[in-house]
N, C-alpha and C positions, 0 to 999 in steps of 0.2 A: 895593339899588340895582343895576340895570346894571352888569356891567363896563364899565371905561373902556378906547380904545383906547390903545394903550402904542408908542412906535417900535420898542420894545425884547422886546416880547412875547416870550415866553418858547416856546408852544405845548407839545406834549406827547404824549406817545404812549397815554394814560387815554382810556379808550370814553367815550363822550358820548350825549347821547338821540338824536340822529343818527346819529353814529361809532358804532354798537352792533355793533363787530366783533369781542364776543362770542357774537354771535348763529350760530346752526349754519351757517346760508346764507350768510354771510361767509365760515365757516371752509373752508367748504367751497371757494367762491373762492378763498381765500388758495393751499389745496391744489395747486388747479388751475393756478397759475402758478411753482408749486413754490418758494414763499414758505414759512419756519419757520411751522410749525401756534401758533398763539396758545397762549401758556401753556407752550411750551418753553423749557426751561434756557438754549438757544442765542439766545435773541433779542438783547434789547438790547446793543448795542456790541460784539457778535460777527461783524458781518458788514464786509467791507470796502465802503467806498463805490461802487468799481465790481460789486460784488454787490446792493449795494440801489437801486443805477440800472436794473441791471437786471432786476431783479425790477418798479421801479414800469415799467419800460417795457413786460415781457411783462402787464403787469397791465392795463395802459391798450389795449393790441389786444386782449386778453381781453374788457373790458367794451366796448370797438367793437363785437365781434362779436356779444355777447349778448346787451345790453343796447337794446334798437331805443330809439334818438332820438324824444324828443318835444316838447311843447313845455311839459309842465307846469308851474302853479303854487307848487305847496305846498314851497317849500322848506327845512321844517322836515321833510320826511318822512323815517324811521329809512332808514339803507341795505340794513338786510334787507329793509323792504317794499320798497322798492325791486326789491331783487332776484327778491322772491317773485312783484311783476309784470310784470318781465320789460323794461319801457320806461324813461323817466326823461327826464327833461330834460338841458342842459350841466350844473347848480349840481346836481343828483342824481348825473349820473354821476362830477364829479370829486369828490364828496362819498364815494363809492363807493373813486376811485383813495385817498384820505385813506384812510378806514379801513384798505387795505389793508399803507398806508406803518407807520400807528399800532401796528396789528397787527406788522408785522414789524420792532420797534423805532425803527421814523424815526421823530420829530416832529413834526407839522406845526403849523401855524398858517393863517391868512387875511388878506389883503389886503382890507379892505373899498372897494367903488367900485361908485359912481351916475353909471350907464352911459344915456346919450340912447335913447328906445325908440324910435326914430326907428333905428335903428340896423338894426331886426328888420321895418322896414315893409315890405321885398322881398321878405320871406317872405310877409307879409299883406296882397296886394292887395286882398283884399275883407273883411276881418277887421281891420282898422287900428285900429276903435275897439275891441278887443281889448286891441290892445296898450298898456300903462302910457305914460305921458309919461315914466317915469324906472324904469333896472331895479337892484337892488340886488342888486350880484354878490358872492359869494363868492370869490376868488381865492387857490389852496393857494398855499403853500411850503413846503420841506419840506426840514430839518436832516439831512443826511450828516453822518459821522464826522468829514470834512476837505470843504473848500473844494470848491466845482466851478466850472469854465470860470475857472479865476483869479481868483477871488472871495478879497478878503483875508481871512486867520485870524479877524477882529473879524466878519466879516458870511459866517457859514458857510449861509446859508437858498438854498434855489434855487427858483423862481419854477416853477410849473409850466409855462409858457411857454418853459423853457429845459429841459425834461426831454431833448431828445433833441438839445442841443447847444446854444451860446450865440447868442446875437438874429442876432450878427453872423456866424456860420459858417452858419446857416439861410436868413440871406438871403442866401448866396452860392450856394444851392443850387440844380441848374435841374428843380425839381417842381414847379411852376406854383404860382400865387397862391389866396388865397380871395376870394370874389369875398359871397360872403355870400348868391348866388344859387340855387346849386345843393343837391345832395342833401349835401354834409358840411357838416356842422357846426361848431363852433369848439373841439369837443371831439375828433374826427379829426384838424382840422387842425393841432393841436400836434403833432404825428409831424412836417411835412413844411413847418410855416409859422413864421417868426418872428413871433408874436401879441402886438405891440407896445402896450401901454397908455399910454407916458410917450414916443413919440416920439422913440425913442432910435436908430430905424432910418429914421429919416426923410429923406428926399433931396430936391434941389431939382426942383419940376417931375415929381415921382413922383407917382400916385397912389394914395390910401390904400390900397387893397387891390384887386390886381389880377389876373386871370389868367396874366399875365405876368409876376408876379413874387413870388417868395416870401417877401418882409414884406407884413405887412399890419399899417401903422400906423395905432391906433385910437385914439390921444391925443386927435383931436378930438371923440370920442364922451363922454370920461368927465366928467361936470359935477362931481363930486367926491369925493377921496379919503378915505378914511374914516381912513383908516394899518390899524395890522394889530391882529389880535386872536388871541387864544389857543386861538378853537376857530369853526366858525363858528357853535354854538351861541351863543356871547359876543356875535358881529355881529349874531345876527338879535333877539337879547335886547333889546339896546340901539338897534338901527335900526328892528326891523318884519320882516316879509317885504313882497317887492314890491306886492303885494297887500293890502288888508284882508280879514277873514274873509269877510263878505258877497261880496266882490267875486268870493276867491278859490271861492266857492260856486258863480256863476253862470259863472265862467271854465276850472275846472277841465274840467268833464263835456268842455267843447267842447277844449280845448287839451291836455288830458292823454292826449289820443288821439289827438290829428292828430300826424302821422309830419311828423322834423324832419332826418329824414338818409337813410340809405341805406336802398334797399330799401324805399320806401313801396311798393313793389306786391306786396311779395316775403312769403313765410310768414313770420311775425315768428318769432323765434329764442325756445327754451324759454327758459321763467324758470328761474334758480340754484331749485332746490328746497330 
């Protein structure tokens, strides 16, 4: 049977058929953000929480740079292929930052949530029937040693939306807004944007996501929370990918190569070897 979603989820730092960040082209990443080598003495509960913040944070501009934004389907695909081609989607790339957490002792877990596709239509003016009526996202968090942004001892998970500061200090920031139009992505814009899912940065008379403004409240996109799961291996067990196989057969060729972020015109960046 499926796992079931749990509030309490557990998650875990154990490679997965996705998470395979025992795979060399992982390790090699990990290297490169100067993250403990997988299989060192020093990993688990060795590093202080402001050490493994920022590790996933040099990890996350790491896989910005290398990784070119797509728009792929297959969201079961392992993060070494991933790496080996060089693109990936948002659910690929932060599926990428996970491994990297796992590997270097953090936890993670998944927020499961069916996201309006309606959401990604700006992206697809002539491609619309492309896009699914409903997207089935994977959302990390990921257990430090101790609490982050004031989060009490009972609830130690930090949302990857809060990696580089809490909802409310991100939106005090003046790095302009995401607009969902341009060339980054929603996986960029965690560096520089409060990527609000529950409306917790919401203001009167604000709108959802702006150029103007560094939240970008997307409560009115998600039709339903799934709660959290242990891997996203677990969510996609138990939910599906976005796609059926058939569907994702005919959609892939075309979206797993149309460029979703920076640099569509630009030499795309080596694959992790």
């Amino acid at each position: 049977m499926p796992p079931r979603p749990r509030a309490d989820a557990a998650g875990s730092t154990a490679p997965t058929r996705i998470l395979d960040w025992r795979h060399p082209r992982v390790a090699k990443l990990i290297r490169s953000v100067g993250a403990a080598a997988p299989g060192s003495p020093a990993l688990p509960g060795s590093s202080r929480p402001s050490d493994q913040l920022a590790t996933l944070r040099r990890a996350h501009g790491r896989i910005a740079a290398t990784v070119r934004p797509v728009y792929s389907v297959h969201d079961q695909r392992p993060v070494s292929e991933v790496l080996r081609r060089g693109r990936g989607s948002c659910s690929q790339r932060l599926a990428i930052l996970e491994s990297v957490a796992r590997a270097s002792g953090v936890a993670t877990r998944v927020r499961g949530l069916r996201v309006d596709g309606a959401f990604w239509h700006a992206r697809f003016p002539h491609l619309r029937r492309l896009v699914p009526e409903q997207v089935l996202l994977a959302w990390p968090e990921f257990r430090l040693d101790e609490p982050s942004h004031g989060r009490a001892a009972t609830v130690p998970w930090l949302p990857v939306s809060e990696l580089f500061g809490g909802l409310d200090e991100l939106s005090e920031r003046r790095a302009g807004g995401f607009t969902n139009e341009g060339a980054e992505t929603l996986f960029e814009a965690l560096s520089r944007t409060a990527v609000d899912w529950d409306g917790a940065t919401a203001r009167d008379g604000a709108t959802a996501c702006a150029a103007d403004t560094p939240s970008c409240d997307l409560s009115a996109h998600v039709l339903a929370d799934l709660g959290h799961f242990d891997s996203r291996d677990d969510l996609f067990a138990r939910h599906g990918q976005t796609l059926c196989g058939p569907a994702r057969w005919v959609a892939e060729p075309v979206l797993g190569r149309r460029s979703a972020g920076a640099r569509p015109s630009a030499t795309p960046p080596a694959p992790v070897a």
